[in-house]
N, C-alpha and C positions, 0 to 999 in steps of 0.2 A: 285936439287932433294929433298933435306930435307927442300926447303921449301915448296914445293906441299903436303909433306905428313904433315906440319903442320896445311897448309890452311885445309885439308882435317880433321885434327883431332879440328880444332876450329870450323870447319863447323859441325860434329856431335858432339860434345859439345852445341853447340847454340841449332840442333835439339833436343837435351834431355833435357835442359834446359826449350826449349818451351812446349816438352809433359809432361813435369813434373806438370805443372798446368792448371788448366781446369775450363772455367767461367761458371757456372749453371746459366743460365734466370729468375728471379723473377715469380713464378708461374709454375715452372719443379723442377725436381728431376732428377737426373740422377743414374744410376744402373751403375753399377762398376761390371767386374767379371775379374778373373783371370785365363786365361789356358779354358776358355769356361764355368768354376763355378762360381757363384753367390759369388760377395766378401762384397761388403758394398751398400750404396747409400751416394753421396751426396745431400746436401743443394744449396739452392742459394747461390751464391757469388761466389770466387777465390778460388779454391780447391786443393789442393795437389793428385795427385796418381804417383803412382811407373810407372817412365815411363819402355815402354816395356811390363812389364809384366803386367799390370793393364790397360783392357778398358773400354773404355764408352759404354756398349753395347746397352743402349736404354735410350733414356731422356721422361721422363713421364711429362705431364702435369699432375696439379691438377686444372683447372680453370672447369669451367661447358661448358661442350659444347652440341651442340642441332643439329636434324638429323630431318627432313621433310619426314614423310612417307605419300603414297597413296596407299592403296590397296582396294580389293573388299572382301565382306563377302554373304553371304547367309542367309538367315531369315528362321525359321521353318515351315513360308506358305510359302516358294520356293520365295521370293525375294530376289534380288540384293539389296546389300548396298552398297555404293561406300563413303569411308570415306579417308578424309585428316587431316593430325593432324603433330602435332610437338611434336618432343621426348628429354626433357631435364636431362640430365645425368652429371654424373663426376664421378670422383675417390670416393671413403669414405672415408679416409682420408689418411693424411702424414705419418703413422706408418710406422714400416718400412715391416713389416709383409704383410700388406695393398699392399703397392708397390710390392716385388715380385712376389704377385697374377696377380698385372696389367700385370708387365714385361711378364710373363714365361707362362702365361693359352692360348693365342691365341700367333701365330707364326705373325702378324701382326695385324695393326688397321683395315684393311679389313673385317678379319677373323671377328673378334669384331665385326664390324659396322653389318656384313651380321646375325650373330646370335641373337643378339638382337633385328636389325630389327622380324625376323623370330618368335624370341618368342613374343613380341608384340604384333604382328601379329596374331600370332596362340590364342594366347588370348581372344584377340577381336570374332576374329571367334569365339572359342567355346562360348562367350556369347552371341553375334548375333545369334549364330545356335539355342538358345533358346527363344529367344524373335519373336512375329511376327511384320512385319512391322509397324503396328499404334503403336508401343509401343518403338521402337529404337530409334525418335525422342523425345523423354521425359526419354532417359536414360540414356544422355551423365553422368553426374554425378557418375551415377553405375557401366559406363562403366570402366572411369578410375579407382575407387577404387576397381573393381574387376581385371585390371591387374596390380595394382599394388600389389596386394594380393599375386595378383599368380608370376608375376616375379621378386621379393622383394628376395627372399632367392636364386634365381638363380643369379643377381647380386651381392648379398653379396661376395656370392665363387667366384666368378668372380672381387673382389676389387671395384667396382664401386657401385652407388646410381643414382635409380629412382628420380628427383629430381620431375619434373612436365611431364604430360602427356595433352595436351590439344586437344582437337576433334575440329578441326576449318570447317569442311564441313560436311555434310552428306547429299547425297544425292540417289533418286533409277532412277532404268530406267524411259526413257520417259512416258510411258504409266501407270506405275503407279504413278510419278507424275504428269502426266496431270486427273487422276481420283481420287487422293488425291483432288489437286484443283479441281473439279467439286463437291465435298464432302465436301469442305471448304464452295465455294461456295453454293451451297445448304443450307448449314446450316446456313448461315448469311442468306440466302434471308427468309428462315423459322423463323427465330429470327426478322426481319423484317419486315414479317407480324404479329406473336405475338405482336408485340411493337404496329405494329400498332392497332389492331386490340385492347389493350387494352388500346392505345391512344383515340382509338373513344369508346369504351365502356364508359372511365371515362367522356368523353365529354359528352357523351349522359347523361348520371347520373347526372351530374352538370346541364344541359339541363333543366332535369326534378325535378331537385329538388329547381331548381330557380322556374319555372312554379310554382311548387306548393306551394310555399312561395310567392309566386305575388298573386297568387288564392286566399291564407288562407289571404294574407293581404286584399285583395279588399273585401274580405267577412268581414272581422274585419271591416275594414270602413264601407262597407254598413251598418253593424248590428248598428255600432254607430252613423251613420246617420240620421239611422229609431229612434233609442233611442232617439238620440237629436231633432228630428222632432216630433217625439210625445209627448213628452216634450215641445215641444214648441206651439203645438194645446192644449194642456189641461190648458197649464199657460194661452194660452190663451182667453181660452173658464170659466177658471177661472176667470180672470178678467173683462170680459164682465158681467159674474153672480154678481160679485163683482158690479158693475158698475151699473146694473141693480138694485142689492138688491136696495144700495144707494139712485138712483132717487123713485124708489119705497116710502122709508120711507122719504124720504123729501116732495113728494108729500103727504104721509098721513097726514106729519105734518101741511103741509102749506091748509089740507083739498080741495085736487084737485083729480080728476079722476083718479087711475093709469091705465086705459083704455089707456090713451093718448100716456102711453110709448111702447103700441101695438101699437098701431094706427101707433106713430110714429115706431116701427121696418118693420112695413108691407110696410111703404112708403119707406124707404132705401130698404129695399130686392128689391122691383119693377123699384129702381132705377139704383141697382147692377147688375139687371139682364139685362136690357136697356142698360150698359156700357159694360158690359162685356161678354155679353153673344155671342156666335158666329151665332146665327138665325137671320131672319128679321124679323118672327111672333114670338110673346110669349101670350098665352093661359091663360088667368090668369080667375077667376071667381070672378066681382068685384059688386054682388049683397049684399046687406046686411045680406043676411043669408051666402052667399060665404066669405064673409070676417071675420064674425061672425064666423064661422068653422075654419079659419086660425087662430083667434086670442084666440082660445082654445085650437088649437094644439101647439101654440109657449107657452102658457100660463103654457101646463102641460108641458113641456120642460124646460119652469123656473124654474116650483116646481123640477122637476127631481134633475137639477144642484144644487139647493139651498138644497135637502137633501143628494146629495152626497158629498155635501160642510161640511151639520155636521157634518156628520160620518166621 
């Protein structure tokens, strides 16, 4: 008999032994109370409490944890917003002040989970309920620093910290995104024909202002043409005079007829005109008064050229 009641008293010896220390998880706290009041917290590691009277009433994480919401909002022209997003939180820190905010404000992690969601929530809403549709999708950025504005001191008293709030969806009912896109579209095809419209404008422009630079050039070349062509009938309507004078004064000198160098120009012309001319008939008046008349008119055409040779 006494030795059952020893087994029995080495057996709750071992039990008290074993509750007398308690492992805390690297990244927990655990809350300690006694009689149902708040007595201390431990640390991570191997921890000592009063077995019996001392329990573990709740082990808190401090690591960051994250909660995937979806709900629907309203715009001030009466659209649907239908947003997804992720909500990243934790504790605010290890103090120990901190912790029995976590412990003792909600009766479970449920409670927690469900009011935060809600106030999120409710956040978003009332900044959607003032934005209209064209304008929610250009305001993720606003969105979250306006709830974090707003539920930033509701988690304070609550021990926890907003850490990141990300908007990963947004989207509205079908019919207004299918007439958003018809408006997107629209407006690329309008940008579309602008481009084009000032793609063939510039074309045109380049067009004509080649044209008119081909124009100005072939007029530059004609003009210098004509310059270099009549230049080249006076040089050489000069030299023929030249040429003329010459036989002139050699015949005076060698005392011979300058008749002869008519006579002889009359006989070339008659012959130029026989070679070159495009008729079969040429009309010439080859009487002695007819040729006599020709060689006064080429004669005062000498004089002409030999005085506009002085001057």
């Amino acid at each position: 008999m006494s030795s059952i009641i020893n087994y029995w008293w080495v057996l709750l010896l071992l039990l008290i032994g074993f509750s007398t220390w308690v492992t805390v998880a690297q990244g927990n706290i655990a809350v300690i109370t006694m009689f149902g009041k708040y007595k201390r917290i431990l640390i991570p590691g191997l921890r000592f409490k009063i077995p019996v009277f001392e329990q573990v009433y709740k082990t808190i994480s401090i690591q960051n944890r994250s909660v995937e919401l979806e709900f629907q909002a309203v715009t001030v022209d009466q659209a649907n917003v239908y947003f997804k997003s992720m909500l990243l939180y934790s504790v605010m820190n290890a103090e120990e002040e901190t912790i029995k905010k976590v412990a003792f404000k909600f009766i479970s992690d449920k409670d927690l989970m469900q009011a935060l969601i809600r106030t999120v929530e409710g956040s978003i809403r009332a900044f959607v309920a003032t934005k209209k549709q064209a304008e929610i999708l250009l305001s993720r950025r606003e969105i979250v620093e306006f709830v974090k504005e707003q539920i930033d001191h509701s988690l304070e008293e609550w021990g926890y910290h907003l850490q990141d709030l990300q908007i990963n969806d947004i989207t509205f009912d079908k019919a207004v995104m299918e007439s958003m896109s018809r408006v997107v579209a629209s407006n690329n095809l309008k940008a579309a024909a602008e481009n084009e419209g000032q793609a063939l404008l510039i074309t045109k422009t380049k067009a004509a202002e080649a044209e008119g630079n081909a124009i100005k050039i072939s007029a530059e070349a004609e003009k210098e043409a004509a310059r270099l062509r009549g230049q080249g009938v006076a040089l050489f309507r000069e030299e023929v005079a030249k040429g003329m004078s010459q036989a002139a004064e050699q015949m005076k000198q060698a005392n011979l007829d300058t008749n002869v160098i008519l006579f002889s120009m009359w006989t070339e012309a008659i012959k130029n005109f026989a070679e070159v001319g495009q008729g079969n008939i040429i009309f010439l008046d080859g009487s002695p008064e007819g040729m006599e008349n020709n060689m006064r008119q080429i004669m005062a055409m000498v004089k002409m050229k030999e005085m506009n040779a002085q001057k």
